[in-house]
C-alpha positions in Angstrom: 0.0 0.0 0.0 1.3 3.6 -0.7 2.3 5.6 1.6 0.2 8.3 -0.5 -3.3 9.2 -0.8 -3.7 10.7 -4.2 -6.5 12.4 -6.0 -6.4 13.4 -9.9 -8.3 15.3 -11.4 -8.8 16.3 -15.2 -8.4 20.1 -15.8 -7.5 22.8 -18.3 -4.2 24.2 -17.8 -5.5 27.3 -16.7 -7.3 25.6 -14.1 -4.2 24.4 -12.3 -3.3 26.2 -9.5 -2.0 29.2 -10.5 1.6 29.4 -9.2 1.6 26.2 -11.3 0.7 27.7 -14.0 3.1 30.5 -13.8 6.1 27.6 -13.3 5.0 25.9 -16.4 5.0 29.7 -18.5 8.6 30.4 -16.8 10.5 26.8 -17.3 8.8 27.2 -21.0 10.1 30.8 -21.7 13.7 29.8 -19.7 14.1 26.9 -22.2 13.1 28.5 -25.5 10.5 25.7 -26.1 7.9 28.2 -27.9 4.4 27.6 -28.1 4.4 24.0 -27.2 0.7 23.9 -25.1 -0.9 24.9 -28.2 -2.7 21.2 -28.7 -2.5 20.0 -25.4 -4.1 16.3 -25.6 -4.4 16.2 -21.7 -3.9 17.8 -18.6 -4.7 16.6 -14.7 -4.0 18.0 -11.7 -3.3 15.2 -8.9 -3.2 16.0 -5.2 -1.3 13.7 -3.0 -1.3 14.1 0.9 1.1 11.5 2.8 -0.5 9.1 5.3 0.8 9.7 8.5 3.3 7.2 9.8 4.3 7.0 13.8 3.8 9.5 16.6 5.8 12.2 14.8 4.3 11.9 11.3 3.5 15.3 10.2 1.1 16.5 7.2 2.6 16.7 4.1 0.8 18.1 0.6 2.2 17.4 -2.9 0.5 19.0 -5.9 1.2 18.0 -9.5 0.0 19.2 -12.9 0.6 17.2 -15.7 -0.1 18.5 -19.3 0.5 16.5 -22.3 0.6 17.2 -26.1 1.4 15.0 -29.3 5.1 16.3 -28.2 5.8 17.2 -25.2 5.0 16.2 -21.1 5.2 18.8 -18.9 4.6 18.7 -15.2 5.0 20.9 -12.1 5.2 19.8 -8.4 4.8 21.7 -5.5 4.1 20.7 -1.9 4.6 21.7 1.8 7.9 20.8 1.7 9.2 21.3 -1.3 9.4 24.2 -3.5 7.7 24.3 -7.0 9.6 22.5 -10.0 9.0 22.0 -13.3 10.5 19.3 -15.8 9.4 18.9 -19.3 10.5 16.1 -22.1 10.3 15.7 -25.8 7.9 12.6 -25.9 10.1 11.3 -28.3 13.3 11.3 -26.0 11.6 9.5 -23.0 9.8 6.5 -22.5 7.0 6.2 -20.5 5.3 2.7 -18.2 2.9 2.2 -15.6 5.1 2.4 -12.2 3.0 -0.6 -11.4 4.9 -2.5 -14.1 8.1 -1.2 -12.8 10.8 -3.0 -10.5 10.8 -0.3 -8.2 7.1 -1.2 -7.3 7.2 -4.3 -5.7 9.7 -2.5 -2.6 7.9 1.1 -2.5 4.1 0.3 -3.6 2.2 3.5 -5.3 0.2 4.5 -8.7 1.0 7.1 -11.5 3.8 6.5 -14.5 7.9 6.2 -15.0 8.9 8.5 -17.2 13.0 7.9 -18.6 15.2 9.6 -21.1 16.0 13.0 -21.4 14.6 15.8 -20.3 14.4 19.5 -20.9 17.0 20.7 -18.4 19.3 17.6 -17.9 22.0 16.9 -20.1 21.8 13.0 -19.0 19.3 10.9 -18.8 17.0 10.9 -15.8 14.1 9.2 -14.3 11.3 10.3 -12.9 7.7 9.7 -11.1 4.7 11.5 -11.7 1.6 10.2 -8.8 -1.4 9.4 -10.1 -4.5 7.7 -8.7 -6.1 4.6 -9.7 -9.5 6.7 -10.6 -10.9 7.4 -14.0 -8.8 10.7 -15.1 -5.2 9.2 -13.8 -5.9 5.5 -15.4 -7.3 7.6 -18.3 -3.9 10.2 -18.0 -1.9 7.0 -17.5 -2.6 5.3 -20.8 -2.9 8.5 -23.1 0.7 9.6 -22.0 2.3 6.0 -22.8 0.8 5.6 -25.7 1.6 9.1 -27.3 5.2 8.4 -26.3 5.3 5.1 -28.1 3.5 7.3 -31.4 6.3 9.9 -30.6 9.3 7.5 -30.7 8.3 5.8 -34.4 
């Protein structure tokens, strides 16, 4: 079981919160990447509070947007302990699987996707997990953004 309660919701990418939104028009301008949310397929919002573990366990919000097009994934986290971030990848530099599928799930259960290559602001490939819940907009999310990366990669 994850140590994660999420929540997704679909939403239009001005409906993410807006410091999100402002993250995602900043990383955007910063990397030159023009006017790449002008078809965007996709876009979810995902809210993610951690169950409290042991006497001590304090509250801890993560928020994430996710916003795909037929080229590009974008997503922004921010939380209560963390300050706001924003990666982006060329679908077709990056693969993308359920985490379920992935070895890393059998030691720390939890839902969303694995996404690996190369991403906007890395100059070697990374990894990375975006949290998604097993309702209809992140199984829905889910499946759209692995199959557009496979389209993007042939």
């Amino acid at each position: 079981m994850s140590d994660w309660k999420r929540t997704t919701k679909e939403v239009q990418f001005e409906g993410l919160m807006p410091e999100m939104v402002d993250e995602v028009k900043k990383h955007i301008e910063l990397y030159n990447l023009g006017p790449i949310l002008a078809d965007i397929l996709m876009c979810v919002q995902t809210d993610s509070e951690k169950i409290k573990k042991g006497l001590f366990g304090g509250t801890e919000m993560v928020h994430t947007g996710a916003i795909l097009t037929p080229r590009w994934l974008v997503w922004v986290m921010s939380g209560t302990k963390t300050s706001t971030a924003v990666l982006s990848a060329q679908l077709k530099d990056v693969t993308a699987q359920d985490y379920a599928k992935t070895r890393f799930a059998k030691m720390i259960p939890d839902s969303g996707i694995e996404v690996s290559g190369r991403f906007t602001d890395v100059s070697e490939n990374s990894s990375a997990f975006i949290g998604l819940d097993d309702g209809e907009a992140g199984k829905r999310f889910k499946e759209t953004v692995i199959k557009t990366a496979q389209e993007a990669r042939k």
